[in-house]
Biopython code that builds the backbone (N, CA, C, O; Angstrom):
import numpy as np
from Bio.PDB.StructureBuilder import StructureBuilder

atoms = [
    (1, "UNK", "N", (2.571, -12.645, -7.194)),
    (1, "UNK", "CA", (1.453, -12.324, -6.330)),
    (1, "UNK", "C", (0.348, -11.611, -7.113)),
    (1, "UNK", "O", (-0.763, -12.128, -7.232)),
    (2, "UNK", "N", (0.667, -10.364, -7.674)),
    (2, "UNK", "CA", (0.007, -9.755, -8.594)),
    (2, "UNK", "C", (-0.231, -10.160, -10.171)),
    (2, "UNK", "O", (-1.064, -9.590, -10.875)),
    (3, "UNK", "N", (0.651, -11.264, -10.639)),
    (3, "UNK", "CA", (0.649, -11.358, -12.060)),
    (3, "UNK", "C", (-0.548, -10.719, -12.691)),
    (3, "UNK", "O", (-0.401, -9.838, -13.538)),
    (4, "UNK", "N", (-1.708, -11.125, -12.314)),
    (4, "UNK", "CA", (-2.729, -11.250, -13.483)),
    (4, "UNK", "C", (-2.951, -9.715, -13.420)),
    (4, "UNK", "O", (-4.073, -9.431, -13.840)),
    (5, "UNK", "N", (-2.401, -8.895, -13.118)),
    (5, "UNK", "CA", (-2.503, -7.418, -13.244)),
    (5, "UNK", "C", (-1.678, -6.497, -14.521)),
    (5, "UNK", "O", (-0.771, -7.052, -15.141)),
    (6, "UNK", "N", (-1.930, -5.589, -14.725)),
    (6, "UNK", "CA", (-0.941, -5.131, -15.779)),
    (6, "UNK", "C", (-0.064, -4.317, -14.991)),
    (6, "UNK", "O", (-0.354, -4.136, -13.808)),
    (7, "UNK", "N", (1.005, -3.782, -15.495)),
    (7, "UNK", "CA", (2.313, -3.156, -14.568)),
    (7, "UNK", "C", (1.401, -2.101, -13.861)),
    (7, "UNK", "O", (1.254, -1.974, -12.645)),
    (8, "UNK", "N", (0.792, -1.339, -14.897)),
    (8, "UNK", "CA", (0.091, 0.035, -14.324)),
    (8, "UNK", "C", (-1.114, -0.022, -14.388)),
    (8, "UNK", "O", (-1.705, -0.273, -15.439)),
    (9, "UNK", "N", (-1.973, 0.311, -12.726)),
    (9, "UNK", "CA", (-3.357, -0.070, -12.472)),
    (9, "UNK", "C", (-3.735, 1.351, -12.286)),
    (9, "UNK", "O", (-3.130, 2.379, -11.983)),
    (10, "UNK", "N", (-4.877, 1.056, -12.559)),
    (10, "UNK", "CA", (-6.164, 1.959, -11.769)),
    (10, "UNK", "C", (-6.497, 2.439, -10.476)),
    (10, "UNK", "O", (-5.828, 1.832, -9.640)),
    (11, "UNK", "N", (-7.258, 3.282, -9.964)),
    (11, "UNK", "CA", (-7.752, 2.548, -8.212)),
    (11, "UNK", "C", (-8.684, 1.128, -8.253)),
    (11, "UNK", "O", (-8.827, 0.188, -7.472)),
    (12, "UNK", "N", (-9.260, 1.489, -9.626)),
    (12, "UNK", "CA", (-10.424, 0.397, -9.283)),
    (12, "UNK", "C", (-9.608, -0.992, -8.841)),
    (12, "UNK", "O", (-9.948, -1.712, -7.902)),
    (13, "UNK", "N", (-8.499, -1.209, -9.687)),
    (13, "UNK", "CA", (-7.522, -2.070, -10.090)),
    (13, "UNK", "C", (-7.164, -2.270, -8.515)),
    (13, "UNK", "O", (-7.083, -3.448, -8.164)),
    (14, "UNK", "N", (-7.031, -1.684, -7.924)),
    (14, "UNK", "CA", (-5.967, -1.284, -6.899)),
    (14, "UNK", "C", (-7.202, -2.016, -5.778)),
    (14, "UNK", "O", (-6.798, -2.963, -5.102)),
    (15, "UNK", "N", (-8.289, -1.687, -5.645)),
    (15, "UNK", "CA", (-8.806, -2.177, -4.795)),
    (15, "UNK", "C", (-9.282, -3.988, -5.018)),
    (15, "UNK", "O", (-9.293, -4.880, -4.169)),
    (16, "UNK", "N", (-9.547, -4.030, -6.110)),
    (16, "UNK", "CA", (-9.294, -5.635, -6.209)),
    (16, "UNK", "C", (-8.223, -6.453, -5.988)),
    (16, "UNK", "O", (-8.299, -7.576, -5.489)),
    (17, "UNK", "N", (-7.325, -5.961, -6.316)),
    (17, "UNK", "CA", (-5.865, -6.469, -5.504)),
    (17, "UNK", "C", (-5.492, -6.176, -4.117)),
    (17, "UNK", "O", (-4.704, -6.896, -3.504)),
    (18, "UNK", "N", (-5.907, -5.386, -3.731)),
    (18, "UNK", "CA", (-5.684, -5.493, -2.381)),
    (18, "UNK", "C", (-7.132, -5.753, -1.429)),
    (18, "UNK", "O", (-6.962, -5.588, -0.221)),
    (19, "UNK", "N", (-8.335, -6.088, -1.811)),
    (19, "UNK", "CA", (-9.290, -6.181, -1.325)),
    (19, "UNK", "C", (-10.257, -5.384, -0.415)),
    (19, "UNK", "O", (-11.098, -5.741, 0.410)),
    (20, "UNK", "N", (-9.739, -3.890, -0.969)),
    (20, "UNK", "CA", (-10.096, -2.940, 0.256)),
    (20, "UNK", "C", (-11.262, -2.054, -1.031)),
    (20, "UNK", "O", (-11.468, -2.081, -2.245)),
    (21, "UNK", "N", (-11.774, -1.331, 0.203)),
    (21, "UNK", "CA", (-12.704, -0.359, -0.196)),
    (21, "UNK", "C", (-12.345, 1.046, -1.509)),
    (21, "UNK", "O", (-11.256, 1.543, -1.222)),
    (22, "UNK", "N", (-12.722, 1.459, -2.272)),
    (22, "UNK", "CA", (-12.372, 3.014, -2.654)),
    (22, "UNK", "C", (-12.019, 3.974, -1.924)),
    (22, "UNK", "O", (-10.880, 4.373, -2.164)),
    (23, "UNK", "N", (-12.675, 4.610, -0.956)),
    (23, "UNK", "CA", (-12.530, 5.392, -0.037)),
    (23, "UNK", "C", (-11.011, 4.742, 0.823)),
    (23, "UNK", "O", (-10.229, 5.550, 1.324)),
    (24, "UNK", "N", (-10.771, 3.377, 0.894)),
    (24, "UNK", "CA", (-9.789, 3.504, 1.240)),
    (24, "UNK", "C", (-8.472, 3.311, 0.432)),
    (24, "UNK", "O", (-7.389, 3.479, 0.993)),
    (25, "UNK", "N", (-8.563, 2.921, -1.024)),
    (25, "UNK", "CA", (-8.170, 3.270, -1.678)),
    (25, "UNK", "C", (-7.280, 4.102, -2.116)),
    (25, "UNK", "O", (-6.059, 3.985, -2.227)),
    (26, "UNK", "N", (-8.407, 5.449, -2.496)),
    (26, "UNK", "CA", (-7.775, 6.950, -2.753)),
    (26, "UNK", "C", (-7.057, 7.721, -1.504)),
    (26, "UNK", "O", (-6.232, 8.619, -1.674)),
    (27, "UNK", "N", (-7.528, 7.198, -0.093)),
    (27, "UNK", "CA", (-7.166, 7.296, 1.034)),
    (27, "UNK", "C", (-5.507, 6.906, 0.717)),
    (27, "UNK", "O", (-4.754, 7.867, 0.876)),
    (28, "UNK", "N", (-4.854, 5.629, 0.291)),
    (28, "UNK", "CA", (-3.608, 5.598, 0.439)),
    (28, "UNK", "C", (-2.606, 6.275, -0.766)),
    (28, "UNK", "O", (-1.406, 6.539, -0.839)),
    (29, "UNK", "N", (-3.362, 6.357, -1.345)),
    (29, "UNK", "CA", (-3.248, 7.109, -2.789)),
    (29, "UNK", "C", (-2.593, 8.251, -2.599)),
    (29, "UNK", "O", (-1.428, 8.578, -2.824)),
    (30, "UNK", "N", (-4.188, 9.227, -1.820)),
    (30, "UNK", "CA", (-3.546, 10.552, -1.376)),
    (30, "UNK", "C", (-2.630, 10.890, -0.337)),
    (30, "UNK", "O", (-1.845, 11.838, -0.298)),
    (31, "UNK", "N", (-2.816, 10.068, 0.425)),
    (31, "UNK", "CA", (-1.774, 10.384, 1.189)),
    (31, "UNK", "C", (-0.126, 9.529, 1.215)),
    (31, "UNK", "O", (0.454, 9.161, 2.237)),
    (32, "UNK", "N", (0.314, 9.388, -0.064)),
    (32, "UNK", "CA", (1.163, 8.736, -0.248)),
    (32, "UNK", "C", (2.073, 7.559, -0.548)),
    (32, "UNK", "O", (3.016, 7.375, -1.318)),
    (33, "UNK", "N", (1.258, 6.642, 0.595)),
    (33, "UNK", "CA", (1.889, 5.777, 1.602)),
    (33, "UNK", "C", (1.908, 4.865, -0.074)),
    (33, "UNK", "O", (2.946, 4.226, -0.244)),
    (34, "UNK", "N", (1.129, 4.804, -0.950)),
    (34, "UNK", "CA", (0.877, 4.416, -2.399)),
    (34, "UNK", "C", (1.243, 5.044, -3.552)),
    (34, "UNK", "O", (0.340, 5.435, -4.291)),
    (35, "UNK", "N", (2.468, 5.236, -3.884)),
    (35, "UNK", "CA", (2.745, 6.082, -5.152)),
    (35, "UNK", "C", (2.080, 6.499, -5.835)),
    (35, "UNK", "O", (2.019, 5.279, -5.989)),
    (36, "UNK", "N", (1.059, 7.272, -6.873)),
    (36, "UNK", "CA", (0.317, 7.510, -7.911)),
    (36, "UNK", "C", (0.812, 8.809, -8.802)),
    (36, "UNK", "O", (1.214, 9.897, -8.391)),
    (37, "UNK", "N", (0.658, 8.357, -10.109)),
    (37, "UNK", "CA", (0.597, 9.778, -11.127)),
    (37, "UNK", "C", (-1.077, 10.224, -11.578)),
    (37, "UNK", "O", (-2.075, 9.603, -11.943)),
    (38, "UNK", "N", (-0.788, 11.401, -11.363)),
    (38, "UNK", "CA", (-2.647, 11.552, -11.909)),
    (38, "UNK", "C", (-2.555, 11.986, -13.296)),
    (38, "UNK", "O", (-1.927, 12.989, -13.635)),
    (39, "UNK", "N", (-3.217, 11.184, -14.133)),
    (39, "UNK", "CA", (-3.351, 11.298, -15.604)),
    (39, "UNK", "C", (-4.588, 11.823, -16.090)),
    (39, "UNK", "O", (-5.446, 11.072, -16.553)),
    (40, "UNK", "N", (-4.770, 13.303, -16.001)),
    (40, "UNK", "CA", (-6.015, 13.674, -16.451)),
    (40, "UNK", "C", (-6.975, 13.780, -14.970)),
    (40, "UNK", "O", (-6.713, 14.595, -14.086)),
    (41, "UNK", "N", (-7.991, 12.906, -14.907)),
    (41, "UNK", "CA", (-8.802, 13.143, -13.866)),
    (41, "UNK", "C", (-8.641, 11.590, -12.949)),
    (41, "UNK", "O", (-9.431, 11.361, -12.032)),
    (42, "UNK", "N", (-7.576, 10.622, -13.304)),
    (42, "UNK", "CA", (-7.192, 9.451, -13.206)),
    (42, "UNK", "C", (-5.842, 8.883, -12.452)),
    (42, "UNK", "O", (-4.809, 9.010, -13.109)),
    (43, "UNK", "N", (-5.757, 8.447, -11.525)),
    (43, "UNK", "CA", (-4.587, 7.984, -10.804)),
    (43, "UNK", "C", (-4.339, 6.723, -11.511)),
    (43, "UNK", "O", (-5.255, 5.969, -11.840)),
    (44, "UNK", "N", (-2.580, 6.402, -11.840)),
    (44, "UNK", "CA", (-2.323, 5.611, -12.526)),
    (44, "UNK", "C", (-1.067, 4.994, -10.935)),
    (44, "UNK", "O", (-0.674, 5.682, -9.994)),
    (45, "UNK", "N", (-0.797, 3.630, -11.213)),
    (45, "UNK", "CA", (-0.201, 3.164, -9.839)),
    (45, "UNK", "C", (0.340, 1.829, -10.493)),
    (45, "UNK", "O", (-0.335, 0.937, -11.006)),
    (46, "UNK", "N", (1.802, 1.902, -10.346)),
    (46, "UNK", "CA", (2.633, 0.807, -10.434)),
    (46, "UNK", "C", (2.136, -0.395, -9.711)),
    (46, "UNK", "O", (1.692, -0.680, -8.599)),
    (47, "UNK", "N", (2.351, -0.843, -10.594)),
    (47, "UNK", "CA", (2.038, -2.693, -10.218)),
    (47, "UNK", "C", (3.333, -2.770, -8.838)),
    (47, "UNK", "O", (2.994, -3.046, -7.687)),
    (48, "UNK", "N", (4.523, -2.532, -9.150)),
    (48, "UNK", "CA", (5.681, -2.386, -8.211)),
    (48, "UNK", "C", (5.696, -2.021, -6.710)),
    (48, "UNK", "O", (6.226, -2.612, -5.769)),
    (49, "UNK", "N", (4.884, -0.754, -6.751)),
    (49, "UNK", "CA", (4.797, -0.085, -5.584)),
    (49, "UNK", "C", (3.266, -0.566, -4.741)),
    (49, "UNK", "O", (3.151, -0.344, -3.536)),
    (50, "UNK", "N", (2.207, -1.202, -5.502)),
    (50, "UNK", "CA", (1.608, -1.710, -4.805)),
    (50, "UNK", "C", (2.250, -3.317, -4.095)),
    (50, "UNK", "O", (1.785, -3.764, -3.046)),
    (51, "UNK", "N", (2.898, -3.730, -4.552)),
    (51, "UNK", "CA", (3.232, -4.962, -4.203)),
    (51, "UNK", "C", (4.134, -4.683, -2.809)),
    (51, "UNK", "O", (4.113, -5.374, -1.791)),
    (52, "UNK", "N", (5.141, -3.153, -3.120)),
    (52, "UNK", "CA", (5.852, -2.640, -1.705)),
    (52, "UNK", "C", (5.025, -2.325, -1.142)),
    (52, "UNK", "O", (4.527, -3.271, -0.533)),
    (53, "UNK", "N", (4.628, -1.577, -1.014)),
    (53, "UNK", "CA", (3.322, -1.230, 0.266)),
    (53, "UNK", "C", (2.573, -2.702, 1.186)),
    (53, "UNK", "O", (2.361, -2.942, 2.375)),
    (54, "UNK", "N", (2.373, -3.362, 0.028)),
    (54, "UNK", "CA", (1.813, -4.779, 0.582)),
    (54, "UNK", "C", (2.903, -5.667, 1.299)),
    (54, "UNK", "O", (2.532, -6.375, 2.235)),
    (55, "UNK", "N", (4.006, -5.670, 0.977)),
    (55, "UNK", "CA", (4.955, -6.372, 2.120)),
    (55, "UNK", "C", (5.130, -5.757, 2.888)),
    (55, "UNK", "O", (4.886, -6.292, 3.969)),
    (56, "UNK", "N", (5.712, -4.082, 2.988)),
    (56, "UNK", "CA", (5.678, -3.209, 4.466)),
    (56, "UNK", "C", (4.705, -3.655, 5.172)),
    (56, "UNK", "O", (4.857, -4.306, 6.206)),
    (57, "UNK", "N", (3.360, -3.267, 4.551)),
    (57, "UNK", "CA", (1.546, -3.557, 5.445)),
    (57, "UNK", "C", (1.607, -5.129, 5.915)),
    (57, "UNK", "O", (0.602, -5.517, 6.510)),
    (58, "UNK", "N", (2.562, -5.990, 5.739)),
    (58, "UNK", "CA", (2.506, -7.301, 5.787)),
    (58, "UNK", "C", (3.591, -7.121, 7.321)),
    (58, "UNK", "O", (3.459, -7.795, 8.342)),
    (59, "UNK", "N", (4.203, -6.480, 7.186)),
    (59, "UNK", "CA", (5.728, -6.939, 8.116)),
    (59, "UNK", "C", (5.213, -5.748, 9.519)),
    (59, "UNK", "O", (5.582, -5.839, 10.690)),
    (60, "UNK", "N", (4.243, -4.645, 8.910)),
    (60, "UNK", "CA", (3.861, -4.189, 10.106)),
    (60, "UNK", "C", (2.669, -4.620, 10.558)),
    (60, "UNK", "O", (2.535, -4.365, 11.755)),
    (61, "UNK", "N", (1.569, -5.281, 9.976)),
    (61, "UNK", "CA", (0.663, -5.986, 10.760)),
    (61, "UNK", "C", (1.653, -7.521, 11.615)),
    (61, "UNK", "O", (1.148, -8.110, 12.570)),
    (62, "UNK", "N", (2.628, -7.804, 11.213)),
    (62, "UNK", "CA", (3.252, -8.821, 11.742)),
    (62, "UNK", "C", (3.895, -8.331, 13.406)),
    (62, "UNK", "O", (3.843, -8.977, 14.453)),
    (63, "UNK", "N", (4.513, -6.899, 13.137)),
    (63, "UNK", "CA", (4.689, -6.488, 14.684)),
    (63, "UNK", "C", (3.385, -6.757, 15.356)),
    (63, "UNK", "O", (3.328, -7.572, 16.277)),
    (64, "UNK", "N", (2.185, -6.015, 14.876)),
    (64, "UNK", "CA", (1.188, -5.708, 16.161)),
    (64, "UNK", "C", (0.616, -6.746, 16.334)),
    (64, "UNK", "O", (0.025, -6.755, 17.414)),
    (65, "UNK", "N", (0.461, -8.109, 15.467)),
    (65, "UNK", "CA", (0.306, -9.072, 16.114)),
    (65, "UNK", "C", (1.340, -10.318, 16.898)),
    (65, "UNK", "O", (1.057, -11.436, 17.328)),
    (66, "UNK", "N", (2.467, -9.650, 16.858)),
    (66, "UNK", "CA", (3.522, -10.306, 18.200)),
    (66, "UNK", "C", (2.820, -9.385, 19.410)),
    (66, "UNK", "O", (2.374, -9.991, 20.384)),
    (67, "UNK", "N", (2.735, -8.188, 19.367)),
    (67, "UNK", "CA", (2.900, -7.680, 20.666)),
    (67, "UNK", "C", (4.237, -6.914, 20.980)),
    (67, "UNK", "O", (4.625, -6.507, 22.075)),
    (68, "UNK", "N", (4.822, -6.820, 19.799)),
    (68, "UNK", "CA", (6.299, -6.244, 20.040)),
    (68, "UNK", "C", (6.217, -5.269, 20.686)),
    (68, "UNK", "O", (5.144, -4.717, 20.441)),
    (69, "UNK", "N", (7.059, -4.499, 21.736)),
    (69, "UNK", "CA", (7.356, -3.616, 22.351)),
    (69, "UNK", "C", (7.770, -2.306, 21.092)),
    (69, "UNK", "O", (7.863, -1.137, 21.467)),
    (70, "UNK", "N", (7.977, -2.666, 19.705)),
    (70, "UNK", "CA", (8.266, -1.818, 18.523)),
    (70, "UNK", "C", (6.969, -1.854, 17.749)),
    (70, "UNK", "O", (6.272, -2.868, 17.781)),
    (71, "UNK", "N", (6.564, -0.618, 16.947)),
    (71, "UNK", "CA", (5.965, -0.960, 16.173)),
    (71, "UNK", "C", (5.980, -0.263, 14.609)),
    (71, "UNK", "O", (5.523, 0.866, 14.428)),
    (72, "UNK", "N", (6.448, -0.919, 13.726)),
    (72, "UNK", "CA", (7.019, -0.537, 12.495)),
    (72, "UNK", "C", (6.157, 0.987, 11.759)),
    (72, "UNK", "O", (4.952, 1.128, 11.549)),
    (73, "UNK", "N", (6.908, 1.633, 11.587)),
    (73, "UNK", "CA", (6.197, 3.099, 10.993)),
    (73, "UNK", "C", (5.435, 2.908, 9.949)),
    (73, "UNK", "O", (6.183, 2.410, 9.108)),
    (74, "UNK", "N", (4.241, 3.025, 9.445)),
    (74, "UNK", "CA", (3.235, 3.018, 8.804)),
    (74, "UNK", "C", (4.497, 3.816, 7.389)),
    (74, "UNK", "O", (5.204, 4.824, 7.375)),
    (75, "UNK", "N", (4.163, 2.468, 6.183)),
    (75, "UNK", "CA", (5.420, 3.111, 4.775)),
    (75, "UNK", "C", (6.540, 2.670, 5.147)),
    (75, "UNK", "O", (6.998, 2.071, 4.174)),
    (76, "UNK", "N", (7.319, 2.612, 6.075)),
    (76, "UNK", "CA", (8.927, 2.980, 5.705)),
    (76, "UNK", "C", (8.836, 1.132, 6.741)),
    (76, "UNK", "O", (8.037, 0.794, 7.614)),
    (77, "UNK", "N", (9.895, 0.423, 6.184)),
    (77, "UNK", "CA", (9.887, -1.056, 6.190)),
    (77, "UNK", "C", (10.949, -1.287, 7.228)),
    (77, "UNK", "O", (10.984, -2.168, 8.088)),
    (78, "UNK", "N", (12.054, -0.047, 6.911)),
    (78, "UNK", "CA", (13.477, -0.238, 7.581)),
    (78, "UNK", "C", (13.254, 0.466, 9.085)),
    (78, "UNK", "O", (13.833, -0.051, 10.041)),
    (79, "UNK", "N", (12.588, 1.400, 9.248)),
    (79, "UNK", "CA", (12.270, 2.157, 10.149)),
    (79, "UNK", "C", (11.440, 2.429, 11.375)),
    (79, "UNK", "O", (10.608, 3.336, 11.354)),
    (80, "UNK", "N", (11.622, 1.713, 12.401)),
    (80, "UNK", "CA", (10.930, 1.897, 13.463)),
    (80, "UNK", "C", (10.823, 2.841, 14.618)),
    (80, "UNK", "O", (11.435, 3.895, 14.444)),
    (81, "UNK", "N", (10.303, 2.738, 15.555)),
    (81, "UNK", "CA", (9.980, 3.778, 16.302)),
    (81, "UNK", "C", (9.317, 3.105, 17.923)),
    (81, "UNK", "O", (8.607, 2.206, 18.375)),
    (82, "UNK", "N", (10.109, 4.232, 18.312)),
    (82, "UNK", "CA", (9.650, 2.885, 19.852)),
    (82, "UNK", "C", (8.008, 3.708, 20.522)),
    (82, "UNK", "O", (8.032, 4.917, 20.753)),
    (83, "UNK", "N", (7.010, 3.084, 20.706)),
    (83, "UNK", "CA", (5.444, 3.735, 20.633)),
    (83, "UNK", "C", (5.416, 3.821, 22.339)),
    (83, "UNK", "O", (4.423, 4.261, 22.918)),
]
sb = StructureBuilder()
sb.init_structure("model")
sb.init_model(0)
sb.init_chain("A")
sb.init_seg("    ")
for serial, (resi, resn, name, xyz) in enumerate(atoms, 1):
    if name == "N":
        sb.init_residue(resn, " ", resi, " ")
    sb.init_atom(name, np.array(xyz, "f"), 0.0, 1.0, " ", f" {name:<3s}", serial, name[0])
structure = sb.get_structure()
């Protein structure tokens, strides 16, 4: 999915692969939901863990567009929660 990336990206990196904004970006960055090491003044981010985040974000946009009576916890893949 990611090949043409190197193992360890950037944000900039990060937003071309996933097609989103900066602001939202550093948004998943900081708050977790996106692994990062900060190197200096620089967030560094597994090729790995963006690709997890992107199947969770895949399997929970897949609930809310059934309509499921569940809707998968924002991060955690195994884990739901009845809303």
């Amino acid at each position: 999915m990611f090949e043409s990336y190197p193992d360890v990206v950037t944000v900039r990196e990060l937003c071309a692969m996933l097609k989103i904004g900066r602001n939202t970006a550093y948004g998943l960055v900081q708050s977790g939901l996106i692994p990062a090491v900060l190197v200096g003044r620089q967030y560094r981010i597994r090729k790995i863990d963006v690709a997890r985040y992107f199947s969770v974000a895949s399997s929970t946009e897949k609930c809310y567009n059934e309509g499921d009576q569940y809707r998968a916890t924002p991060g955690l893949s195994s884990e739901r929660r009845n809303i």
